[in-house]
N, C-alpha and C positions, 0 to 999 in steps of 0.2 A: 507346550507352554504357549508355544505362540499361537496356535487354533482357541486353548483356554481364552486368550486375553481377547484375541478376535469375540466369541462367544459373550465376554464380559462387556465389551461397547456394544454390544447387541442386545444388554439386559436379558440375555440366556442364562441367568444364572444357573439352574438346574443343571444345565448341559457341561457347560462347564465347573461347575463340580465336578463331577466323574472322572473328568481328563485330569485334574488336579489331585483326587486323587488317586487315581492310576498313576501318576508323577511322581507322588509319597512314598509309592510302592517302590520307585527304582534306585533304592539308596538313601543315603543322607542326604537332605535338602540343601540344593546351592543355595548363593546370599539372591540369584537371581529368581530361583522360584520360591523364595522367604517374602521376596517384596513383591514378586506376582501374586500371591495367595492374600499377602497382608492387601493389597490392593485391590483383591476380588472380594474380600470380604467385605470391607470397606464401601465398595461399591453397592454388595448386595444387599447393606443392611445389616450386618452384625459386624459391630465396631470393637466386643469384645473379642472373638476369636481375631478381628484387622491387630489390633493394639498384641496380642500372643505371640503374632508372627512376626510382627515390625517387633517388639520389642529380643525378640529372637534376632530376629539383622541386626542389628543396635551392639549386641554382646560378639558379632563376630567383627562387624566395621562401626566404630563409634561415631564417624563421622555419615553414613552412608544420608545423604540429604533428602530421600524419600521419604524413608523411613524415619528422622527424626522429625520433618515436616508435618507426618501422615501424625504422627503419637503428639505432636504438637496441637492441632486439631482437635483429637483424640483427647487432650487433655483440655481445651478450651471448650468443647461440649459438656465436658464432665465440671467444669468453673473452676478448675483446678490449674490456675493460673502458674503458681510455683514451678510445677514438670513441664508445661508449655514454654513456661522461660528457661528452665536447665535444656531442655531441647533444641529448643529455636538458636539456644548458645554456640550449637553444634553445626550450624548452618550459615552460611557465608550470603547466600542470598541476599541481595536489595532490593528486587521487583518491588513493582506497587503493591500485589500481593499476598507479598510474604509478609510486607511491613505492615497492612492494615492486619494480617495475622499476632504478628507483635504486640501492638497496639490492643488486640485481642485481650493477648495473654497479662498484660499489664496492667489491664483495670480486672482482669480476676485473680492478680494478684497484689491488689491492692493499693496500686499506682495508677490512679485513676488520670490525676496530669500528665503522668508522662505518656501515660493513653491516648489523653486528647492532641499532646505535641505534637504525638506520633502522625496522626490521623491529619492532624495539620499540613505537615510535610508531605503529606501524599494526596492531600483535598484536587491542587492546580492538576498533577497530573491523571488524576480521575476522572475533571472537568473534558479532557480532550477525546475521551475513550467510551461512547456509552457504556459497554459492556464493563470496566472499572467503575466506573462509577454506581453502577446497578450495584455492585458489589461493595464498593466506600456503602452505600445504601445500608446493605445487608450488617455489615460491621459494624457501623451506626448504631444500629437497630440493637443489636444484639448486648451491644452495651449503656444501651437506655439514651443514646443522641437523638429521641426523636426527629430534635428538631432539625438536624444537622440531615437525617437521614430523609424525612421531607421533602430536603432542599432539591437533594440526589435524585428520590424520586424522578419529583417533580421535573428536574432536566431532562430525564432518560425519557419520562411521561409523553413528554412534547415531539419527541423525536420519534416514537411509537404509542399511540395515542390508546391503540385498540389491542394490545398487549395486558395478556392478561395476568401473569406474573407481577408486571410491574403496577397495574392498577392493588393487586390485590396486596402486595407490601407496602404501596405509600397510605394505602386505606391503614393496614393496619397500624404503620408508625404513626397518622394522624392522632388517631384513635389513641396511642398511647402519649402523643402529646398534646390531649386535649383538643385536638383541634377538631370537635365532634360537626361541624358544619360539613368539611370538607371530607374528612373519613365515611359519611352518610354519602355524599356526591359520588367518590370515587367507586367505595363499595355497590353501590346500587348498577352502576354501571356495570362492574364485574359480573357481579352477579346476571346476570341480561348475558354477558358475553358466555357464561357457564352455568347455568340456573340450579344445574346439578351437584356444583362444588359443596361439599360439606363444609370446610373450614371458611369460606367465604360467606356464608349462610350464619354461621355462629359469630363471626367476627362483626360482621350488621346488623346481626342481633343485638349484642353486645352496646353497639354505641346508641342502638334505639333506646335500651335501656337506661343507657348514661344519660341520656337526651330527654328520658320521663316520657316516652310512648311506648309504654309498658304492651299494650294490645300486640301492635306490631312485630315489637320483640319476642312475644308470643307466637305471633303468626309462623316468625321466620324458624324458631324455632321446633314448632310442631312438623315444619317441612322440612328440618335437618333429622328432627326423630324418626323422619318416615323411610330417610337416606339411611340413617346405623339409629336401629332400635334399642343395641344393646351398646351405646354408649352411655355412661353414667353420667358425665356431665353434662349432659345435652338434658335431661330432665331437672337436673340440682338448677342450673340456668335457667330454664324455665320455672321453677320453683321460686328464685330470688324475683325474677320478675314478676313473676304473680304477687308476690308478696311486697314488694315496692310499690305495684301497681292498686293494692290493696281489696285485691284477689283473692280472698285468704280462704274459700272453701276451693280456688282450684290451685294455690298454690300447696295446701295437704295434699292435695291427690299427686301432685307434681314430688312432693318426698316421698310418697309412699313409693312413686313408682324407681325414684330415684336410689331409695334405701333396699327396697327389692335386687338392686345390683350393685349395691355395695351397703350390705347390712354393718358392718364396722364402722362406717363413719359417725363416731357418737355427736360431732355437730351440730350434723342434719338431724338428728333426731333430737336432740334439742330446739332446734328449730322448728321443728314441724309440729314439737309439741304446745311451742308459741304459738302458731298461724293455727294449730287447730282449736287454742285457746280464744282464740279472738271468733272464731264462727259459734254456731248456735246447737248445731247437730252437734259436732266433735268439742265441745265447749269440756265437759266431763273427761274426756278421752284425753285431752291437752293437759289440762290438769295433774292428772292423775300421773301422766308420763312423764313431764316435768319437773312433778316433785320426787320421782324418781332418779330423774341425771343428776337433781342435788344431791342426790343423797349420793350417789356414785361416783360425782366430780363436784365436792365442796369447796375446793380451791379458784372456780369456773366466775366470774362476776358477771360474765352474760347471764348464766342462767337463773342468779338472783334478780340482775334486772330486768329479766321477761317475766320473770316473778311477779316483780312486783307489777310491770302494766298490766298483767291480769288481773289483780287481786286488788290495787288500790281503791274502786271504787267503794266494794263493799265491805273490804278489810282494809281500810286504809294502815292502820298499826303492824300490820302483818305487811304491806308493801311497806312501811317506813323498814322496817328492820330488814328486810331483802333489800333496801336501795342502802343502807348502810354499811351492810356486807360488802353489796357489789363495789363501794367507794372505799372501803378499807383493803378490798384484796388488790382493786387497781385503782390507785386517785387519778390514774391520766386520763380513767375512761367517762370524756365528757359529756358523754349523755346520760348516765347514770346521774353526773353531777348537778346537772341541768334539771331533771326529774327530782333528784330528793330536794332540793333546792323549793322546786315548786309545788311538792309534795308540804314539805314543812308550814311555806307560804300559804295553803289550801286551811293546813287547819292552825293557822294564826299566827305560828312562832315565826314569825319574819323576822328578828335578830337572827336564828339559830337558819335560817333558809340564804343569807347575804355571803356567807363565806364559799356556801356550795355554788352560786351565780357567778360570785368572781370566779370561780377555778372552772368552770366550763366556759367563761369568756376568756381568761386565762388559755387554754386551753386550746381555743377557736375561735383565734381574734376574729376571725374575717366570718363568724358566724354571726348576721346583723339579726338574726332570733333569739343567740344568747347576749347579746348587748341589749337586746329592747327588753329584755327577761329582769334581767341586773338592773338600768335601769328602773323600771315596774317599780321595782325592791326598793332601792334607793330613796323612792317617792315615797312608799308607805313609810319608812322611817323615817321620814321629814328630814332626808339628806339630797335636799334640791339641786343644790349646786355638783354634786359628784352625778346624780343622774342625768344634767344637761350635758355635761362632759362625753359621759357613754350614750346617751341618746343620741347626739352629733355625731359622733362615729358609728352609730349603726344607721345614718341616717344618709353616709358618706360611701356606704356599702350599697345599700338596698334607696336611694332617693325615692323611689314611690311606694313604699311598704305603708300601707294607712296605721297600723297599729303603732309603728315608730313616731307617725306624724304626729296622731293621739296622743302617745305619751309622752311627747315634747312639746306637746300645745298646753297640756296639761300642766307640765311641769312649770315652763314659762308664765303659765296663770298663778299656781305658786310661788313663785319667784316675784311675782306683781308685776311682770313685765307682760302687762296686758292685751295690749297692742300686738306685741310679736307673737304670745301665744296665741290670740285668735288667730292672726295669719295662717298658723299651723293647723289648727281647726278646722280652719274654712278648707285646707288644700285634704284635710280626713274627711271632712263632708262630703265632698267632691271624689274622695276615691273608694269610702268605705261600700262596704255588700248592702243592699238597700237591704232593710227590714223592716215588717209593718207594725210588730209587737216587739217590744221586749229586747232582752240582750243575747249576745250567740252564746248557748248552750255549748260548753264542751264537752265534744263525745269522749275523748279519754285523754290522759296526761300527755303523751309524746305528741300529737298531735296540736295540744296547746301550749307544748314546750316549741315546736319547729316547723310547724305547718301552716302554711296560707290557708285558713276555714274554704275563704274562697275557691282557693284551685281543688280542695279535695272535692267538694259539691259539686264544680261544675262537673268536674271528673263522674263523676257518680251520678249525677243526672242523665249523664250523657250516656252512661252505659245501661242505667236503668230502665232509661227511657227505649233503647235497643232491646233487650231481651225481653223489659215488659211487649215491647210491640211482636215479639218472635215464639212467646210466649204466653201466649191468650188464658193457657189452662193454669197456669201458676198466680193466683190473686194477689200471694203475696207478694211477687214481682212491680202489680200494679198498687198496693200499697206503701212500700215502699216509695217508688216514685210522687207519688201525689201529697207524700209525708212532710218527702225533704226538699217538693218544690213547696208545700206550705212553711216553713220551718225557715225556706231564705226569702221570704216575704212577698213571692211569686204567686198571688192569689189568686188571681184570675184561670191559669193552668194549671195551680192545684186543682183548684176548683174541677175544673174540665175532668183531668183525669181521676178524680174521687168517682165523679159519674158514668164515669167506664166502668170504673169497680163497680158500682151498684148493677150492673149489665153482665158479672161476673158471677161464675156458681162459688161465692165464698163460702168459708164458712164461720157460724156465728163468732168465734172467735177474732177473726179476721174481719166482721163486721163492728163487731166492739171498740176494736182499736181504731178502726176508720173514725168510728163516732168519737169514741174519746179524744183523738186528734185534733178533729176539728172544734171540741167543743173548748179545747181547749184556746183556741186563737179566735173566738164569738165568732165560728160560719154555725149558727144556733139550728138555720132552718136544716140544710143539707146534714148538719148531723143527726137530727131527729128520723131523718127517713133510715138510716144505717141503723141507731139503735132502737128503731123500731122495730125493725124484720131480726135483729141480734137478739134482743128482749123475748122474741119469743120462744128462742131457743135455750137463751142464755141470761139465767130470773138475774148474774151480775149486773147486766147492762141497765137493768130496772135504774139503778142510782143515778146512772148517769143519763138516760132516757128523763128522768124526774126533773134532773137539773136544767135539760135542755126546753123541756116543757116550762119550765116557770119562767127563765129568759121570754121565753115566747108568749107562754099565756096567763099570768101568774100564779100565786101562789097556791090558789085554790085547784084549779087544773094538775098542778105539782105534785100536789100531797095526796089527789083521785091514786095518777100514775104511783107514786111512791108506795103506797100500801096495796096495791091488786098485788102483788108477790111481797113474804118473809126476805129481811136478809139474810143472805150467810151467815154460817160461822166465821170467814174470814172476814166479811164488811160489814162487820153490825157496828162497828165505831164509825164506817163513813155513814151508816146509814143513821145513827141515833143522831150524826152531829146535822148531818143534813135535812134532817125530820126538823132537830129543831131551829134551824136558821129557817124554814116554809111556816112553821106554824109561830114563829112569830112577827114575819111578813106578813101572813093573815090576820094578826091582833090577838093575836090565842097565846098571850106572856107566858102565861102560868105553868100551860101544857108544855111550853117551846123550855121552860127554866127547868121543869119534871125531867123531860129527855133528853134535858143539855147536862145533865148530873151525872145521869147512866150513862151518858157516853165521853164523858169527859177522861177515866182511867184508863179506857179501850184504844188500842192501836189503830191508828188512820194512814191512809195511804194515800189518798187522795188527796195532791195541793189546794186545788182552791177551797174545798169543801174545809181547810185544816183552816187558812184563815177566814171564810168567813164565818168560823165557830169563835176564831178569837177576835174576831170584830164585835160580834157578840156580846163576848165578855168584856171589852172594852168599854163599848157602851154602857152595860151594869155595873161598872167600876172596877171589875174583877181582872186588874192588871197583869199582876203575876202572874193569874190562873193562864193568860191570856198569852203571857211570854212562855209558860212552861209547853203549854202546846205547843206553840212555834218552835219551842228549841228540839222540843220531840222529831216535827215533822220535817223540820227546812231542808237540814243534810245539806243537798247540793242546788237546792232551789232557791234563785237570787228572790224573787216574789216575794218567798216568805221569811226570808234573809232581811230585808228592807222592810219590812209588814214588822220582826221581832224587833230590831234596832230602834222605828219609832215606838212604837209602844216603849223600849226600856226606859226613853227618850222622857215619854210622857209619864212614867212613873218617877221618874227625878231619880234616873241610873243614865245621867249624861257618860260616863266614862266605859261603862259596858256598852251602850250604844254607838260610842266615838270605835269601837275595835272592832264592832261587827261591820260600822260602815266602812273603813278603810279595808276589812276583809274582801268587799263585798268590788270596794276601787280597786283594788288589785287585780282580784280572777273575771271582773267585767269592767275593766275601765273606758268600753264605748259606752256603756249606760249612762244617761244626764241625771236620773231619778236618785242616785247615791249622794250625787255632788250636792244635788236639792235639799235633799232630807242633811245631810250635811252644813251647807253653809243656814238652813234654817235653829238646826241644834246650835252652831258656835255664836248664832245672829247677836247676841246680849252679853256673851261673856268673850268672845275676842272677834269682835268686825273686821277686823280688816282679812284676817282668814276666812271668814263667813263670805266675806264679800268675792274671794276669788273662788270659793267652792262654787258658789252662785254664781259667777261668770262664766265657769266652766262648765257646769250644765246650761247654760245658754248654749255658749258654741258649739256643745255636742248637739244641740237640736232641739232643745227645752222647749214646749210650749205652753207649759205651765205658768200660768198667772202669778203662783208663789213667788217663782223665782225672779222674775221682773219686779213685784211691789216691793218683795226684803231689799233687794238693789236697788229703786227706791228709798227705800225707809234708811236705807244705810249710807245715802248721797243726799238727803235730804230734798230728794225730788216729788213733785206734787203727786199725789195718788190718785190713779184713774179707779173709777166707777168700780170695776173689775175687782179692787185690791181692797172693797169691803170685806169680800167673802173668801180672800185668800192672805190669813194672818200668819199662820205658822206650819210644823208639824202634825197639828190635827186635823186638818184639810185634808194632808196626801191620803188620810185612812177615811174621812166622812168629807169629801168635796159637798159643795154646798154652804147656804148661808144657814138653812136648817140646823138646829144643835141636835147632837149624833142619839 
């Protein structure tokens, strides 16, 4: 026994096994080799055979104090506080150690004060003792003291600075109390002292992640994978962080590799059928496995509201009834709530969208994206006074959020408190995303329910712009990049890298969209070279090659292009509407009213071309005809959102036009152009509201004549030159003194 226990501080376990059982062999076990054996176990790693033998001592001496010590332990690892306390009962002990053991078994049994009392009474003399207080640390720790355990650290820290035990538990109790600055410091430094540590590796992974430098966490990870291949959670981690990080074609591969070693976790496969939902390749694959886990866990309200972020775009009705689900199986879960909220608000029911914003603010007071949500709401239902209320408190969380400033500049402009809503304006203007066109498109619901546009882009420029440059043979790489520098109103480096891609072996496909991209934001000339060389591949490009050509050269040059190739069966509507907006630019009515009939029933897909067929019609008085297009094509396009509303406007459908534009202030309310067209429609039948629409498109950036002459005309102020040929709503469609 006594060579055993030698053998046992020496971590011989193997060795001593043998002699211990050779000991078995000579008779009934004394109580002395009951607690030798329960102690070797214990030692070497199996707590159940320790817990068999102590609990064997126990039934021959009740009292024996190792042995109810060791099952005390034994029972505080297992959280099984209750045995810890019948045990510890049986021990007369008061060391420091025995009591922060107590204080153990207290809060895993339920008595969490009498836990912290405990730990109080033994705090001073821990303070005297590094080695106790490492330990107060550990007990701390163990029952969620961060901050207390910190403290401990941190003393032990200073007395051994380059101790790597103790850097790597104050790392990790930071970490678990938030304290992600200093958990990064500590950790970083361990790591350097052990580079090889696994769990130190995972643990600084972890707070990279908490901390939103998804890459990094990544990094660290890939080097903990390279240490144990065959740990499962070392890929599922890397999986969340790709997927946080909005990695979504490597955070799939990060499940695949993850569910490869543990195919049971139906979670992750839930999940992975998310993130392969949101990529392009596995879009199909996500899908399909998805509606699968519902079908296998209908009880699941995650997996309705991955649901619906998939599907809301182009089934918005089929995501309404998944985000309903997921809020009836749990109403705590507020970001479902938050979604169907904004879901409802998207396509107009903004009463039936205000209950679901309270209950995710509700929910997440300190969440200053679902106050400026709620808010939003509030405003479209001309409940000004309850949204300055929540705008203030999300304004008390987040003090520089531009979107909060906006909608409390806004609101205060409603409110007639003029003065103070510009203040709020001018401090949006000052921090909003510059843009050269237009209002920020949202790429999908979650991301408009709780994401800064801005940090996702820079994020994404910044990584695009790396793999495009690592990546010469991938175009779409370089497409990508030079999209979504066009798109944050970054022209000049759009610019630049468009002309790499043309330096690129794309293909016509991948030239097309270059050109449709830009032709979209007028870079007219640089488009025309892209769907020039696409054109010849790709007879689709012909329409939009046509378009860029009549910008450029007009009409007659347009209409050469437009007919050297047939359209499609799929774009003969863009092509008849677009024939005849050229050939009545040319003076050619008759022909331009022939092809404007034939293509009037046909599906169009193309924005611009959809309103300048109903400007068109406009002009020939053909209102209706004018709005029914628009309502076909708008969808999610504010352009032709604001193009239908004036038109309803000018057909004398003031009140269908009043709910497209406030639709339209909701899901973009940095746009001036709504407010415009707005305070222009109320200008005659209630001014004093007309008057703050129209001061609110000022502050957001107005530089519209209209809206300076209406405020004007609404203050009785002299009218400059300018505000001949800027009288009402019919201007924003035919600018000009010209009649349309």
């Amino acid at each position: 026994m006594r060579q055993a226990a030698r053998l046992d501080q020496e971590q011989k376990c193997g060795e001593a096994e043998q002699l211990y059982q050779q000991a078995l062999t000579q008779g009934p076990p004394s109580p002395a080799l009951l607690n030798n054996l329960g102690n070797h176990y214990f030692v070497c790693g199996d707590p159940e055979k320790a817990r068999l033998y102590f609990e064997r001592l126990v039934k021959v001496n009740s009292r024996h104090p190792n042995a109810n010590l060791q099952l005390a332990r034994l029972a505080v690892d297992r959280h099984d506080g209750a045995h810890a306390v019948e045990y510890l009962e049986q021990v007369s002990d008061a060391q420091p150690s025995t009591r922060m053991l107590r204080a153990e078994a207290l809060y895993w049994a339920g008595k969490p004060a009498a836990a912290r009392a405990m730990l109080d009474g033994v705090q001073r003399e821990a303070e005297t003792d590094p080695r106790l207080e490492y330990l107060y640390g550990l007990t701390c720790a163990r029952i969620g003291e961060y901050g207390r355990a910190v403290a401990a650290f941190n003393a032990v820290l200073a007395l051994h600075p380059d101790d790597f035990d103790v850097l790597f538990n104050l790392g990790r109790a930071a970490a678990r109390a938030q304290q992600y600055d200093r958990a990064l410091h500590v950790l970083e430094v361990a790591t350097r002292l052990q580079p090889g540590n696994l769990e130190a590796l995972l643990e600084l992974a972890g707070v990279n992640t908490e901390k939103g430098d998804y890459r990094r966490a990544i990094y660290l990870l890939a080097q903990a994978k390279a240490l144990a291949p065959n740990r499962p959670e070392i890929p599922l981690a890397m999986a969340r962080a790709a997927q946080a990080g909005e990695f979504y074609g490597d955070a799939a591969l990060a499940f695949d590799e993850y569910l490869r070693l543990s195919p049971n976790d139906d979670t992750a496969r839930r999940d992975r059928a998310f993130v392969c939902g949101l990529t392009d390749a596995r879009q199909a694959e996500g899908m399909k496995e998805l509606d699968s886990y519902i079908h296998q866990h209908p009880g699941d309200p995650v997996g309705y509201h991955d649901l619906a972020r998939l599907t809301w775009r182009d089934h918005p009705q089929q995501a309404l009834d998944a985000l309903t689900t997921a809020v009836r199986l749990d109403p705590k879960l507020a970001a479902a709530q938050l979604d169907l909220g904004w879901l409802l608000n998207r396509m107009g029911r903004m009463a039936e969208a205000l209950p679901h914003f309270q209950k995710a603010a509700e929910l997440t007071p300190h969440d200053a994206r679902a106050l400026a949500q709620l808010g939003a709401c509030y405003i479209s239902l001309d409940r000004n006074a309850d949204a300055e209320k929540v705008l203030r408190e999300a304004l008390a969380i987040s003090p520089g959020d531009p979107d909060i400033l906006m909608h409390l500049g806004r609101d205060l402009m409603e409110l007639g408190r003029e003065s103070e809503g510009r203040q709020f304006l001018d401090q949006y203007q000052k921090a909003r995303p510059h843009r050269e066109r237009g209002p920020w498109k949202q790429p999908g619901m979650i991301e408009s329910a709780s994401l800064s546009p801005a940090e996702r882009s820079g994020h994404e420029i910044e990584r695009l712009g790396r793999d495009a440059a690592t990546h010469p043979d991938d175009p779409e790489l370089q497409l990508r990049l030079a999209s979504l520098l066009l798109a944050e109103g970054r022209i000049e480096e759009a610019e630049r890298e468009f002309r790499v891609l043309l330096t690129r072996n794309a293909e016509a496909r991948t030239l097309h969209q270059a050109g449709r991209n830009l032709l979209n934001f007028d870079r007219f000339e640089l488009a025309r070279q892209f769907l020039e060389r696409a054109a010849a591949a790709d007879p689709a490009a012909r329409l939009d090659l046509a378009a860029a050509t009549y910008y450029l050269e007009g009409p007659a040059q347009a209409l050469q292009v437009l007919e050297q190739a047939p359209a499609t069966q799929e774009q003969i509507g863009d092509y008849l509407l677009l024939k005849a907006k050229i050939l009545d630019a040319a003076g050619r009515e008759a022909d331009s009213e022939k092809v404007l009939e034939q293509g009037l029933p046909l599906a169009v897909s193309r924005p611009q071309i959809a309103r300048d067929a109903a400007l068109l019609l406009v002009r020939h008085g053909r209102k209706e005809q004018a709005i029914e297009l628009l309502a076909r094509a708008a969808v999610d396009n504010p352009d032709l959102l604001l193009t239908e509303a004036i038109v309803m406007a000018l057909a004398g459908r003031a009140g269908s036009a009043e709910k497209v534009l406030k639709e339209i202030e909701f899901r973009w309310p940095e746009w001036d152009q709504p407010y415009l067209a707005h305070g222009l429609l109320l200008e005659k039948s209630r001014p004093r509201e007309a008057r703050q629409k129209l001061q609110t498109a000022l502050a957001l950036g107005s530089q519209e004549a209209a809206a300076v002459c209406a405020v004007g005309r609404l203050t009785s102020a002299p009218a400059g030159p300018s505000c001949v040929c800027a009288n009402g709503l019919l201007e924003m469609l035919f600018p000009g003194c010209a009649p349309p």
